[in-house]
PDB file with one MODEL, atoms N, CA, C and O in Angstrom:
MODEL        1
ATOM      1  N   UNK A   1      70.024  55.879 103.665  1.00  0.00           N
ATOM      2  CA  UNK A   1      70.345  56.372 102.344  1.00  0.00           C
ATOM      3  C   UNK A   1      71.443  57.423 102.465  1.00  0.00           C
ATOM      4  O   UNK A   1      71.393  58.428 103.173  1.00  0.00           O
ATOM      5  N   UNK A   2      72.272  57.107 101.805  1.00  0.00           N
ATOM      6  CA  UNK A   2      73.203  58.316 102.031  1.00  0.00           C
ATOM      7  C   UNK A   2      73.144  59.482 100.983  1.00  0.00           C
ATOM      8  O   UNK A   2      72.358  59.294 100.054  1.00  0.00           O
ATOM      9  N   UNK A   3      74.035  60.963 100.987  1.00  0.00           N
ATOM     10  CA  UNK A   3      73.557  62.296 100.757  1.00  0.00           C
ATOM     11  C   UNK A   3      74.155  61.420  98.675  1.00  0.00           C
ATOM     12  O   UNK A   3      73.601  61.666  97.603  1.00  0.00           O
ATOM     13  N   UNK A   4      74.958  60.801  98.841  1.00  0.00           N
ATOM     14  CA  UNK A   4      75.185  61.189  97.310  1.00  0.00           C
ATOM     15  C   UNK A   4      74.435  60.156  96.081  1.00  0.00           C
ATOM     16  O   UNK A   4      74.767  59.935  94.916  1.00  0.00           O
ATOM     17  N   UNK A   5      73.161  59.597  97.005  1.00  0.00           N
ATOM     18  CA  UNK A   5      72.321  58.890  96.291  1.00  0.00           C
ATOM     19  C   UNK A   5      71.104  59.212  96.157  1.00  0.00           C
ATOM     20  O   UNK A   5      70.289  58.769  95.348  1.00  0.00           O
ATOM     21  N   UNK A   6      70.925  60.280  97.249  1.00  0.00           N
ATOM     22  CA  UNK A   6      69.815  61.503  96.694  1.00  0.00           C
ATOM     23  C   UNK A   6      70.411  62.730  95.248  1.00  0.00           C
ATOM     24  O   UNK A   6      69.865  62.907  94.159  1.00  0.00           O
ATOM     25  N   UNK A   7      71.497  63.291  95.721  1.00  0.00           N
ATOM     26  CA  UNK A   7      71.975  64.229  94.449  1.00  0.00           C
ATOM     27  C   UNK A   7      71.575  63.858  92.965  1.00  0.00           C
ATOM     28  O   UNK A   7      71.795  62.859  92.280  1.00  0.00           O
ATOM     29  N   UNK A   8      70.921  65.013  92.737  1.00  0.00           N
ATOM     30  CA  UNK A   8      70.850  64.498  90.990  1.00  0.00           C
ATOM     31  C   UNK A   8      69.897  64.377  90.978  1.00  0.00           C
ATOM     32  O   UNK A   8      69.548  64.359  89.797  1.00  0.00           O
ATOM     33  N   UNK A   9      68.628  64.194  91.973  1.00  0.00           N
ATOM     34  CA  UNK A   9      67.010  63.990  91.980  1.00  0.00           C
ATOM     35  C   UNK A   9      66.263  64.852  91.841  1.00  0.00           C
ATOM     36  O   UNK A   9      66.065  65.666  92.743  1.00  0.00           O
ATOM     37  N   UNK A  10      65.486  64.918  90.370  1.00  0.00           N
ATOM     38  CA  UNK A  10      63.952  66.327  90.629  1.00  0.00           C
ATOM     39  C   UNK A  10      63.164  65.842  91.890  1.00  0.00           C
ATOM     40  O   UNK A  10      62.797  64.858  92.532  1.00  0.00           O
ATOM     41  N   UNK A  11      63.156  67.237  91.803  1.00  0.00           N
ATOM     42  CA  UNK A  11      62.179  67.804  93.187  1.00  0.00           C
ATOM     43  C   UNK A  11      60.945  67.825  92.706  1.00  0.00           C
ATOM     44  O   UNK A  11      60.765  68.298  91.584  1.00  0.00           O
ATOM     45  N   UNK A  12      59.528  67.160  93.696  1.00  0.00           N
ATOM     46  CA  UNK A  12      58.258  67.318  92.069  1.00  0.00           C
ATOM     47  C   UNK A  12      57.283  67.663  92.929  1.00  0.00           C
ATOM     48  O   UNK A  12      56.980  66.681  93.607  1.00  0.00           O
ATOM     49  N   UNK A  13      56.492  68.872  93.276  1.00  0.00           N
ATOM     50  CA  UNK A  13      55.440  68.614  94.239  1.00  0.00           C
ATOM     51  C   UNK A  13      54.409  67.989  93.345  1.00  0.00           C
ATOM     52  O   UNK A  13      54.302  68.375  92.181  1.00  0.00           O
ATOM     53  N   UNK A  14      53.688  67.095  93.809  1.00  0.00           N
ATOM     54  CA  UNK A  14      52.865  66.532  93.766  1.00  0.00           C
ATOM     55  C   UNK A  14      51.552  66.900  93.748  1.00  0.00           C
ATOM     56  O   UNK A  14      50.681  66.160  93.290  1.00  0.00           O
ATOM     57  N   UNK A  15      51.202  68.642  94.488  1.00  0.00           N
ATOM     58  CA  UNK A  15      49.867  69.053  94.231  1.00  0.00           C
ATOM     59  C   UNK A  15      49.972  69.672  93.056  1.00  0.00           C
ATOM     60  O   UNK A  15      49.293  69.447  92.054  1.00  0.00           O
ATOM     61  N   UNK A  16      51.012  70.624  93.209  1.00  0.00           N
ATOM     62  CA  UNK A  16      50.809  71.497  92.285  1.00  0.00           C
ATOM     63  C   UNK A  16      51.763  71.210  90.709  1.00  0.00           C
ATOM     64  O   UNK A  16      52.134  72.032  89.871  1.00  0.00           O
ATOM     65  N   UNK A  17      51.938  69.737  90.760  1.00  0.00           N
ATOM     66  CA  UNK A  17      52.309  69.138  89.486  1.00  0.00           C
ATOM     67  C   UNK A  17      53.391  69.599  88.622  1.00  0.00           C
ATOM     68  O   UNK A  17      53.407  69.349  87.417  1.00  0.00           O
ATOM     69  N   UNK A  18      54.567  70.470  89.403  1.00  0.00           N
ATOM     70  CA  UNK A  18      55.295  71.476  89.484  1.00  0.00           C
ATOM     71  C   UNK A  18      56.817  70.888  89.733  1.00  0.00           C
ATOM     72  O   UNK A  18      56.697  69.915  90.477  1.00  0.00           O
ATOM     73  N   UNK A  19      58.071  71.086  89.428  1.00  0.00           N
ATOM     74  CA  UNK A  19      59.585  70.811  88.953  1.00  0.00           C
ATOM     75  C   UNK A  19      59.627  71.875  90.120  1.00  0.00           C
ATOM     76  O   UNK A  19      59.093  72.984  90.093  1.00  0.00           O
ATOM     77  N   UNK A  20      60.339  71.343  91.118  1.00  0.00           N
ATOM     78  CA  UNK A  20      60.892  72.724  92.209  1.00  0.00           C
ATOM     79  C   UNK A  20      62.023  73.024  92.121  1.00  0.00           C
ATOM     80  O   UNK A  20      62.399  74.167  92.383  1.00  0.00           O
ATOM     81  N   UNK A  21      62.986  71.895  91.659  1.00  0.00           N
ATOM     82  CA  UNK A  21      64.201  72.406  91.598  1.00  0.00           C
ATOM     83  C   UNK A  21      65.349  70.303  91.226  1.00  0.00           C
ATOM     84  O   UNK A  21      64.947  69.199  90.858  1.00  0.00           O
ATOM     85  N   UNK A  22      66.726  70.850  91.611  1.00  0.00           N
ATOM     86  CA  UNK A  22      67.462  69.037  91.797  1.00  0.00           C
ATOM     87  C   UNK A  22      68.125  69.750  92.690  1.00  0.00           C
ATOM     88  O   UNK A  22      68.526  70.895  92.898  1.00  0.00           O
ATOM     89  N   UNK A  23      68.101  68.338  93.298  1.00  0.00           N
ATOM     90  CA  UNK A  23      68.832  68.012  94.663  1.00  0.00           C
ATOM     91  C   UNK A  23      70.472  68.111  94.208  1.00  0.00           C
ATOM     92  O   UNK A  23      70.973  67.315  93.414  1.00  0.00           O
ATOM     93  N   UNK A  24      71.174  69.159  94.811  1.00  0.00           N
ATOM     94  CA  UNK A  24      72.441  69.381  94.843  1.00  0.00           C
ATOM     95  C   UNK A  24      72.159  70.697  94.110  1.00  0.00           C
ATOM     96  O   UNK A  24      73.224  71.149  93.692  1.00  0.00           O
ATOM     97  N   UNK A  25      71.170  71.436  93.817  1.00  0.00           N
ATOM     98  CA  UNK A  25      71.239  72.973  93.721  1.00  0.00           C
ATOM     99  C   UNK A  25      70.323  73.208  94.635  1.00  0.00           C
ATOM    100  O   UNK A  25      69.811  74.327  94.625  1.00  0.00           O
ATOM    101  N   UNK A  26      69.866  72.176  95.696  1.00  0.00           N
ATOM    102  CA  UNK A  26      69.565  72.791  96.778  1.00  0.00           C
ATOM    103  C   UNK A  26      70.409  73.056  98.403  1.00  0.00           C
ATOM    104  O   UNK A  26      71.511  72.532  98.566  1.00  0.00           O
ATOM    105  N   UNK A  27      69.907  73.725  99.297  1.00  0.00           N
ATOM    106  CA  UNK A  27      71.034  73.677 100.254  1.00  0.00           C
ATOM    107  C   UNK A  27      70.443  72.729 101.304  1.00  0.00           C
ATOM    108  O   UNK A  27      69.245  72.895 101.074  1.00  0.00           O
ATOM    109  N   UNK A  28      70.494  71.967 102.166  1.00  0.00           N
ATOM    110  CA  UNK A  28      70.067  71.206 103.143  1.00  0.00           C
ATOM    111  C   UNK A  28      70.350  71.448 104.476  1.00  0.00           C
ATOM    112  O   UNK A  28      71.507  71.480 104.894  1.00  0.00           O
ATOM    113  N   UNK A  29      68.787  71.727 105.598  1.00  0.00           N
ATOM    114  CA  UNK A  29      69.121  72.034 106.795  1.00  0.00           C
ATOM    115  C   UNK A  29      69.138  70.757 107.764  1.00  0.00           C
ATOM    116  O   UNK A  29      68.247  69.919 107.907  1.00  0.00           O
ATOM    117  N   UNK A  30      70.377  70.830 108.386  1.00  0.00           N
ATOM    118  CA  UNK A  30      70.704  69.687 109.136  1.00  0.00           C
ATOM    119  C   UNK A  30      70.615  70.105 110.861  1.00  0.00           C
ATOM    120  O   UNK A  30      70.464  71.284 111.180  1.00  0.00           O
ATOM    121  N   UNK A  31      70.724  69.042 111.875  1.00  0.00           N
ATOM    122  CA  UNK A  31      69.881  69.382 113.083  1.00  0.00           C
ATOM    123  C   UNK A  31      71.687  69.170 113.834  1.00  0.00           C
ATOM    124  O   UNK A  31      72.626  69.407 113.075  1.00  0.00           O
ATOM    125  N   UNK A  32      71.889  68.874 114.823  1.00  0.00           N
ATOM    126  CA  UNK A  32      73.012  69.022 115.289  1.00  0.00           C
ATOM    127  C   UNK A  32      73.201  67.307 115.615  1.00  0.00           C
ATOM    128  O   UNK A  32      74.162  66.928 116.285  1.00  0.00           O
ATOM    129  N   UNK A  33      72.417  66.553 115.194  1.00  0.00           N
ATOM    130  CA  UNK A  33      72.541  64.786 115.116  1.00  0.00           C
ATOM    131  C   UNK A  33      72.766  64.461 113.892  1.00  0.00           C
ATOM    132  O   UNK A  33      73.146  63.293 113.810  1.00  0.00           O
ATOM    133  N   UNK A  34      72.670  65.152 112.618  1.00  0.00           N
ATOM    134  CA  UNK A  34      73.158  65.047 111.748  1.00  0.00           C
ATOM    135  C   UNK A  34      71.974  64.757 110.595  1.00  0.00           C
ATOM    136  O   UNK A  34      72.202  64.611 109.394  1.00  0.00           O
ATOM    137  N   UNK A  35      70.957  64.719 111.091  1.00  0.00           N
ATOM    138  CA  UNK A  35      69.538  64.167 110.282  1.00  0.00           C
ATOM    139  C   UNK A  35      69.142  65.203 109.480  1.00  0.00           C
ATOM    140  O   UNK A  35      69.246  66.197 110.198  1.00  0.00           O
ATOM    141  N   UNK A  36      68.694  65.583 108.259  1.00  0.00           N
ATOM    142  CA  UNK A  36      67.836  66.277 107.672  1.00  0.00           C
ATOM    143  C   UNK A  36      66.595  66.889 108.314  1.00  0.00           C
ATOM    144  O   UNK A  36      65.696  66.091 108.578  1.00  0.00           O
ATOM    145  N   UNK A  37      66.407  68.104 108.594  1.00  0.00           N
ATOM    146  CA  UNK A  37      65.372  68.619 108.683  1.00  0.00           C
ATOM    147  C   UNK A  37      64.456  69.231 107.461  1.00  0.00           C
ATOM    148  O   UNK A  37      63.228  69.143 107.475  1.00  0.00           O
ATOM    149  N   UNK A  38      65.176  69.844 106.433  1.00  0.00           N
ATOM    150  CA  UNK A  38      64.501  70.305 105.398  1.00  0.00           C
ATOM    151  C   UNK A  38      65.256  70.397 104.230  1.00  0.00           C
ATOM    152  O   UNK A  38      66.479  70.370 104.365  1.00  0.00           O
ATOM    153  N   UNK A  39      64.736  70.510 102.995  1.00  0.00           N
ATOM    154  CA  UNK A  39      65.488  71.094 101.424  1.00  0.00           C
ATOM    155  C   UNK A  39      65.131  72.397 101.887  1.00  0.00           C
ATOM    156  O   UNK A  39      64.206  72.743 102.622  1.00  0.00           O
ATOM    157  N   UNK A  40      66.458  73.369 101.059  1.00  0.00           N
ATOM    158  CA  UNK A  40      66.051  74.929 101.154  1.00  0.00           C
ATOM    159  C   UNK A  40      66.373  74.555  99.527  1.00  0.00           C
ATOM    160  O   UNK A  40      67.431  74.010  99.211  1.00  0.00           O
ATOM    161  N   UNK A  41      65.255  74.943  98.467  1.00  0.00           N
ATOM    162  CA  UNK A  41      65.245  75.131  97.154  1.00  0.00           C
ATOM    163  C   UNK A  41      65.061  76.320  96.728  1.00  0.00           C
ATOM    164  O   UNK A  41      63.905  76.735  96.809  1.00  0.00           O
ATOM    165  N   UNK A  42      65.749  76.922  96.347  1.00  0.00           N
ATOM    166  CA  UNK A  42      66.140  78.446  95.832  1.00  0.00           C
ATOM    167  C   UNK A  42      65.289  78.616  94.429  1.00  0.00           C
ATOM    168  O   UNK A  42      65.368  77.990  93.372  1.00  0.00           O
ATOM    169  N   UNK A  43      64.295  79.908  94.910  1.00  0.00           N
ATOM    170  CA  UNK A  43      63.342  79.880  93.819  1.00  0.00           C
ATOM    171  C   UNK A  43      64.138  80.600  91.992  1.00  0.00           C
ATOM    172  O   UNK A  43      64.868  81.563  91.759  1.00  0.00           O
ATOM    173  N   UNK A  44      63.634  79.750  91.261  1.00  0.00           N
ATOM    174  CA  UNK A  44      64.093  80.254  89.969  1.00  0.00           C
ATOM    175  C   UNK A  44      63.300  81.259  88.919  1.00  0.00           C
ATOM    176  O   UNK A  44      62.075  81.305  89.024  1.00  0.00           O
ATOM    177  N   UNK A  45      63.749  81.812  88.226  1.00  0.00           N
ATOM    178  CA  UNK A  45      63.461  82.969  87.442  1.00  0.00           C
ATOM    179  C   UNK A  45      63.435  81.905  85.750  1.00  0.00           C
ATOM    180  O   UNK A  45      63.615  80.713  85.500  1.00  0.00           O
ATOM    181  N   UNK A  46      63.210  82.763  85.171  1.00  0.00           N
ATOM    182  CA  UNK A  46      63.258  82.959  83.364  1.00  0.00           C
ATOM    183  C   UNK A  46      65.251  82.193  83.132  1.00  0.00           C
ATOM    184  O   UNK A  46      66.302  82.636  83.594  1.00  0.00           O
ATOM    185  N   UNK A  47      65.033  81.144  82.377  1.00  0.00           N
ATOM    186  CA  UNK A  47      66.196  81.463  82.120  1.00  0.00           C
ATOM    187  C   UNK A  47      67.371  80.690  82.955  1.00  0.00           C
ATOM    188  O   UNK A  47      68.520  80.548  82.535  1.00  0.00           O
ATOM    189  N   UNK A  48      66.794  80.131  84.436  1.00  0.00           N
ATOM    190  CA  UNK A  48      67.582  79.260  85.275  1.00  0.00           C
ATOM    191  C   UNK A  48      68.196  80.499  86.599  1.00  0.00           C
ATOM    192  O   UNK A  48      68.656  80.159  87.689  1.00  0.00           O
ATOM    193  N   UNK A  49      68.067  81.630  86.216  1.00  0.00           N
ATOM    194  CA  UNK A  49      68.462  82.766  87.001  1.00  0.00           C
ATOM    195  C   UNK A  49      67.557  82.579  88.568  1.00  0.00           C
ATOM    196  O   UNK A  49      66.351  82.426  88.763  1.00  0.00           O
ATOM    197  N   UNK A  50      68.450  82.647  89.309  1.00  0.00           N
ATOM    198  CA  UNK A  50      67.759  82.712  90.884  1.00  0.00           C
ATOM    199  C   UNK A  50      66.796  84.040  91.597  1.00  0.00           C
ATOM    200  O   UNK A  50      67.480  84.981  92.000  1.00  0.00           O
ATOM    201  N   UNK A  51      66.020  84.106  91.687  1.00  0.00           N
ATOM    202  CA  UNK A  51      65.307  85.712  92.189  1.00  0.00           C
ATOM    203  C   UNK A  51      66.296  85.526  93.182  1.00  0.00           C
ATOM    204  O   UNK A  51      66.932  84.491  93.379  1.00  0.00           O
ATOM    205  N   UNK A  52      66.422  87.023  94.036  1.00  0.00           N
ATOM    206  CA  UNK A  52      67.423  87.280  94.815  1.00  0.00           C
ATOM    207  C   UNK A  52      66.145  87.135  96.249  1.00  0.00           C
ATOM    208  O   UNK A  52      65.011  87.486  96.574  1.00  0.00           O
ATOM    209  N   UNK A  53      67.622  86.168  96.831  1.00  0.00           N
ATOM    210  CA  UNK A  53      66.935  85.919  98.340  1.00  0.00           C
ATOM    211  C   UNK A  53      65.359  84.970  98.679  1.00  0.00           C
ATOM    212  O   UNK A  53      64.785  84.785  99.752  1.00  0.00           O
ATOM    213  N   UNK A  54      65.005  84.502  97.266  1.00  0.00           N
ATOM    214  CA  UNK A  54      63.853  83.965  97.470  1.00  0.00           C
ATOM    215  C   UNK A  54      64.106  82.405  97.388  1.00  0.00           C
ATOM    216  O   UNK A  54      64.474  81.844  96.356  1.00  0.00           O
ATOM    217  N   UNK A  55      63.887  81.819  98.495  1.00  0.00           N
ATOM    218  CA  UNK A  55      63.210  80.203  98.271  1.00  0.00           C
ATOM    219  C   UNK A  55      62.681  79.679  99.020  1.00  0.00           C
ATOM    220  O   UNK A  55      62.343  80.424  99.939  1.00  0.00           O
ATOM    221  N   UNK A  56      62.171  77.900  99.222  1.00  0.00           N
ATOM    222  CA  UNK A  56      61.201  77.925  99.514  1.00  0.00           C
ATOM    223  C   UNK A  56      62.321  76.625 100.518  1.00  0.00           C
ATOM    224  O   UNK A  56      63.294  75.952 100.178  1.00  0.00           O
ATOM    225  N   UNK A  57      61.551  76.762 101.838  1.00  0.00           N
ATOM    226  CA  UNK A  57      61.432  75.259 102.523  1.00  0.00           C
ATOM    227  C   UNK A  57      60.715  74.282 102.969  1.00  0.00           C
ATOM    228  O   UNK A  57      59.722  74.352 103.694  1.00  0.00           O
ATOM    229  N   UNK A  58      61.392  73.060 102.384  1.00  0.00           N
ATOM    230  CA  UNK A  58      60.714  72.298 102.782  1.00  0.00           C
ATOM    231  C   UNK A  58      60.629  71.205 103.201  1.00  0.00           C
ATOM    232  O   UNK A  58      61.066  70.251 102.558  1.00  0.00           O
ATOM    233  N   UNK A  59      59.924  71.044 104.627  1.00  0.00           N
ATOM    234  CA  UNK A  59      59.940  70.552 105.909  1.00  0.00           C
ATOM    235  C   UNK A  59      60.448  69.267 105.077  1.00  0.00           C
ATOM    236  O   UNK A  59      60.136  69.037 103.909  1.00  0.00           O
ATOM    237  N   UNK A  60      61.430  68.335 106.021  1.00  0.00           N
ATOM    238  CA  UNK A  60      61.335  66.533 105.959  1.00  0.00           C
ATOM    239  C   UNK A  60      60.103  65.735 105.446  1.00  0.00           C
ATOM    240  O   UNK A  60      59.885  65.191 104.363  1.00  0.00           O
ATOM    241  N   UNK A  61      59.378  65.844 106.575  1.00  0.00           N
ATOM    242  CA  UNK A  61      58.181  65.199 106.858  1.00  0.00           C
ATOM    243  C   UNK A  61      56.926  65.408 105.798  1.00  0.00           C
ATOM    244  O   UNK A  61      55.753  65.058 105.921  1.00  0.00           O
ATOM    245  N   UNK A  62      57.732  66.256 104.475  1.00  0.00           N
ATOM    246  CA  UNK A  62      56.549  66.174 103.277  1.00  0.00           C
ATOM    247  C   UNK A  62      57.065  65.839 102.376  1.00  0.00           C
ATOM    248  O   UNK A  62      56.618  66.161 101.275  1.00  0.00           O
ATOM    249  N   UNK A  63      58.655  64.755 102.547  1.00  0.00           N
ATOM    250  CA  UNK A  63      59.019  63.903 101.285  1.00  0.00           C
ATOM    251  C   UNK A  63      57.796  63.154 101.607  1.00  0.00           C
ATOM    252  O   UNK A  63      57.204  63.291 102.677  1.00  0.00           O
ATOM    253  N   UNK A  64      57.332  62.161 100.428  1.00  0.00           N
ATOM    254  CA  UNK A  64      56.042  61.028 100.659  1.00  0.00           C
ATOM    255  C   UNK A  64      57.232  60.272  99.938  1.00  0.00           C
ATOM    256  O   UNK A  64      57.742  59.381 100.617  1.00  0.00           O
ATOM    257  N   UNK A  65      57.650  60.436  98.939  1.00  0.00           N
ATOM    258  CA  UNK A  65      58.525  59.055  98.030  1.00  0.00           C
ATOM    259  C   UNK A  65      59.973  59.099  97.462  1.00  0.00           C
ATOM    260  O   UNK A  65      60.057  59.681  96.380  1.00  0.00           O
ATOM    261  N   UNK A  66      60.744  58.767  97.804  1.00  0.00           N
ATOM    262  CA  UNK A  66      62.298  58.991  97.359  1.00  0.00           C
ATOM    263  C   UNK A  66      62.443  58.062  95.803  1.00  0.00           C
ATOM    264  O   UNK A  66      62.612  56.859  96.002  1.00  0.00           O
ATOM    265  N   UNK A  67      62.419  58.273  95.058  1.00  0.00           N
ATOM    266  CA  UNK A  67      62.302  57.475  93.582  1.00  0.00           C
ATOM    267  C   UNK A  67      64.253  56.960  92.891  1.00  0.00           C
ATOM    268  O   UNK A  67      65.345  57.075  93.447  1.00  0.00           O
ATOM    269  N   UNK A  68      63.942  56.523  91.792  1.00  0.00           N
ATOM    270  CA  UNK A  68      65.544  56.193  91.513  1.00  0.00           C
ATOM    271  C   UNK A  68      65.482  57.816  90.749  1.00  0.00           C
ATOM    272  O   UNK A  68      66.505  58.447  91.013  1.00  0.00           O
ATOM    273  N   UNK A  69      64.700  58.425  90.055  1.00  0.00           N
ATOM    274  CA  UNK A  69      64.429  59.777  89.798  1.00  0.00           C
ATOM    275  C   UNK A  69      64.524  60.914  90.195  1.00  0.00           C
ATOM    276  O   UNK A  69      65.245  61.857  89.871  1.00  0.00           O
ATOM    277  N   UNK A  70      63.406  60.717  91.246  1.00  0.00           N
ATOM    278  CA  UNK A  70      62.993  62.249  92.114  1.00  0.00           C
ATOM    279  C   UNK A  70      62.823  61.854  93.239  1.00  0.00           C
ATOM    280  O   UNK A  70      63.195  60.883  93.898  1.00  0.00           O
ATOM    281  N   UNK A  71      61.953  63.090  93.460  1.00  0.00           N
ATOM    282  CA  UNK A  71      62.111  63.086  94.928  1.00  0.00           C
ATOM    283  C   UNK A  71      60.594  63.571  95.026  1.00  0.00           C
ATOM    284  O   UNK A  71      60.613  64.771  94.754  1.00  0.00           O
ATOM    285  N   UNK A  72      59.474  63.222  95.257  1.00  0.00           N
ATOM    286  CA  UNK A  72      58.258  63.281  95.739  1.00  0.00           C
ATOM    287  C   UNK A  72      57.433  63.822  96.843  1.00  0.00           C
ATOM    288  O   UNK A  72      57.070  63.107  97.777  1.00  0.00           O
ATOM    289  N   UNK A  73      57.029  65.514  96.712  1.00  0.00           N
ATOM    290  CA  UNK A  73      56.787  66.185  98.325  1.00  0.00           C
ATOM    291  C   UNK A  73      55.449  66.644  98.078  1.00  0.00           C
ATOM    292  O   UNK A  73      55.063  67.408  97.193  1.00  0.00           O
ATOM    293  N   UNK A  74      54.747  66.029  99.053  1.00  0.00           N
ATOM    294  CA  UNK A  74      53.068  67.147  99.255  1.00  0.00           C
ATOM    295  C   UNK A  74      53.586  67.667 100.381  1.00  0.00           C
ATOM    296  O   UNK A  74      54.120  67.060 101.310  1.00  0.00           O
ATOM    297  N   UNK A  75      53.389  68.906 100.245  1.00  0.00           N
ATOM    298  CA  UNK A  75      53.263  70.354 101.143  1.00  0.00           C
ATOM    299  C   UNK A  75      51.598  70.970 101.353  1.00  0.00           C
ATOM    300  O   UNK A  75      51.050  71.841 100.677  1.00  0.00           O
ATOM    301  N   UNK A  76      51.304  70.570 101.957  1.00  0.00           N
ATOM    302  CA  UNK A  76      49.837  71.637 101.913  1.00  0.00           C
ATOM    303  C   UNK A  76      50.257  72.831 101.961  1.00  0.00           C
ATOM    304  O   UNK A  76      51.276  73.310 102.459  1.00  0.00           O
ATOM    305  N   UNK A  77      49.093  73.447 101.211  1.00  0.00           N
ATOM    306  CA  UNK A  77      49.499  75.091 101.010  1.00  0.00           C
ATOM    307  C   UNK A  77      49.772  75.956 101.996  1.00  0.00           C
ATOM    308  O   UNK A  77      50.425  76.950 101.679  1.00  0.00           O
ATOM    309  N   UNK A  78      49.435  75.829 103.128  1.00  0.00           N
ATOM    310  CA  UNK A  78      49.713  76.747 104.200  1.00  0.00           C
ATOM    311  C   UNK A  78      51.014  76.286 104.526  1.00  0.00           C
ATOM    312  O   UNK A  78      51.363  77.434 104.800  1.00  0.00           O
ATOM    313  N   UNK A  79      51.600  75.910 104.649  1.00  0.00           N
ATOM    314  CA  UNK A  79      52.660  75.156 105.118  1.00  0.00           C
ATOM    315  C   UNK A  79      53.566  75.617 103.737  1.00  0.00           C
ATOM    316  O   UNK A  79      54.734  75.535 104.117  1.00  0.00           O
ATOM    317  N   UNK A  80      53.562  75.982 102.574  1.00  0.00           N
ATOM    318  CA  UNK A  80      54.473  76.523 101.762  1.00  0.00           C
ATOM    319  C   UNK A  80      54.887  77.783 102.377  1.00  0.00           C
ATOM    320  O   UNK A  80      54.137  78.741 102.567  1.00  0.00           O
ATOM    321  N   UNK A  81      57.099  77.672 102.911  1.00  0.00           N
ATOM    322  CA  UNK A  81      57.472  78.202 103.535  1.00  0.00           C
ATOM    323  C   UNK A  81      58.532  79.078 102.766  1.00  0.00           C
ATOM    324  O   UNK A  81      59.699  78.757 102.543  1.00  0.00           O
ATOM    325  N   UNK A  82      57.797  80.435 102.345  1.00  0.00           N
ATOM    326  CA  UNK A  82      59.185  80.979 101.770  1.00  0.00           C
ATOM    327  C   UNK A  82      59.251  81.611 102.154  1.00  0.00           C
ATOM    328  O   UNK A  82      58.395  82.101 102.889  1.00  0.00           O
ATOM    329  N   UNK A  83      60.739  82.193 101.820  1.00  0.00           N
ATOM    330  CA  UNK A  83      61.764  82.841 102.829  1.00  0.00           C
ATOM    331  C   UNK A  83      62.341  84.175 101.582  1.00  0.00           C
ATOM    332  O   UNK A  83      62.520  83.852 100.407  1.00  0.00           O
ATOM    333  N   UNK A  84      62.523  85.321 101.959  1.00  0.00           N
ATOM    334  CA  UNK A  84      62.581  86.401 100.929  1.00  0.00           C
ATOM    335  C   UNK A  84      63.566  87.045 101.797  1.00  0.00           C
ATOM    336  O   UNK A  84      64.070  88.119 101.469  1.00  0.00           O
TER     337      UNK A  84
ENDMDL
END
């Protein structure tokens, strides 16, 4: 799949039934082979405003479903990784 057929996709966790963000206002960590390791989704405020320095990552390995839509992630809760 390439990067510009993900762009444009809600982000949806799945436990917590929750809009995290779209793909292309997130930043993406890449490995030095070129593969995705994680979404970095920059947490939002009131309004569309970004809190400063806060978001969340999240690992590859808790997409479950890539949709023509979204994008589909269970994270178990311990494993919710934010970064401040």
């Amino acid at each position: 799949m390439r990067l510009s057929e993900l762009s444009g996709k809600e982000i949806v966790d799945v436990k917590k039934a929750e809009r995290l963000g779209i793909l292309g206002q997130t930043d993406l960590e890449i490995n030095e082979n070129g593969q995705i390791v994680a979404l970095i989704i920059p947490s939002v405020k009131w309004f569309g405003f970004k809190k400063n320095g806060s978001e969340i990552r999240v690992p590859w390995r808790h997409i479950k479903k890539i949709g023509t839509d979204m994008i589909i992630i269970d994270i178990p809760d311990v494993h919710y990784e934010e970064k401040s």
